[in-house]
C-alpha positions as CSV (number, residue, x, y, z in Angstrom):
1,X,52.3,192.3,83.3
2,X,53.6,194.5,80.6
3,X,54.0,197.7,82.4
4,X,56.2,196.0,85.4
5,X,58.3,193.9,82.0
6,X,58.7,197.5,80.9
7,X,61.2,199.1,83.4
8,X,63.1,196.6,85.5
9,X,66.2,198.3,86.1
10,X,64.2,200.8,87.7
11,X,62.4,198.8,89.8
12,X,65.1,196.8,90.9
13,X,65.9,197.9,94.2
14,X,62.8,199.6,95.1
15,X,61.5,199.7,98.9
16,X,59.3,196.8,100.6
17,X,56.7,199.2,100.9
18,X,56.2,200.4,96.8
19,X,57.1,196.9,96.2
20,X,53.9,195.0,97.8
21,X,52.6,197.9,96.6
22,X,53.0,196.2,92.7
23,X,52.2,193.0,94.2
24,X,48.9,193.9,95.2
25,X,48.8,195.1,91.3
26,X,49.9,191.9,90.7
27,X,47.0,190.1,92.5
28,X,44.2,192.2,91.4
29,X,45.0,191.3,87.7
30,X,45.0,187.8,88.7
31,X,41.7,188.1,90.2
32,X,40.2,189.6,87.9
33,X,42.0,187.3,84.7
34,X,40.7,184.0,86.6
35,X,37.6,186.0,88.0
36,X,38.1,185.1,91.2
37,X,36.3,186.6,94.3
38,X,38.0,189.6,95.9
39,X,38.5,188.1,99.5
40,X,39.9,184.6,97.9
41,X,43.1,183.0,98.6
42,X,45.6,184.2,95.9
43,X,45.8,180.8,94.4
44,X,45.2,182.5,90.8
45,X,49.1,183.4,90.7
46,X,49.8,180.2,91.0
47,X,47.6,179.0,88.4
48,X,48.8,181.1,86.0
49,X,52.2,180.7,86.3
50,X,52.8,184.4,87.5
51,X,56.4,185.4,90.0
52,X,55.8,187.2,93.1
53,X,56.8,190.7,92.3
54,X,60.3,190.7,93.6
55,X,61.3,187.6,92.0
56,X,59.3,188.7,88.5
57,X,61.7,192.1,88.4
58,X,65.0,189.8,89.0
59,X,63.9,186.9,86.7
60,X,63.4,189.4,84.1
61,X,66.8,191.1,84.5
62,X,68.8,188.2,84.5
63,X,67.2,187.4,81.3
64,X,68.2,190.5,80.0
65,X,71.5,190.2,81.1
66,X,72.2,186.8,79.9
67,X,70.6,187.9,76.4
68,X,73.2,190.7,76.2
69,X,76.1,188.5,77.1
């Protein structure tokens, strides 16, 4: 999660394709936090609380935004 908090402005816009491409990122590491079997259903974001991709990248750059102001 820390290299996608890194650099939000630049990811903000990005293409469908690069961003399912960090979602799949996304889903690996919560595989592999809740040690969950590779084929499973991706209920591991769920349980821990994690945004889909596109909504992570927004989330964090209204916080930003709303910090600044």
């Amino acid at each position: 999660m820390m290299h996608i908090n890194y650099c939000n402005s630049f990811l903000y816009g990005i293409s469908a394709s690069q961003l399912n491409k960090i979602q799949g990122v996304l889903k690996a590491a919560a595989r592999l936090t809740c040690s969950a079997p590779r084929y499973c259903h991706i209920t591991p974001l769920r349980d821990l609380n994690w945004l889909p991709a596109k909504q992570h990248i927004n989330f964090r750059i209204l916080l930003f935004t709303s910090w600044m102001t």
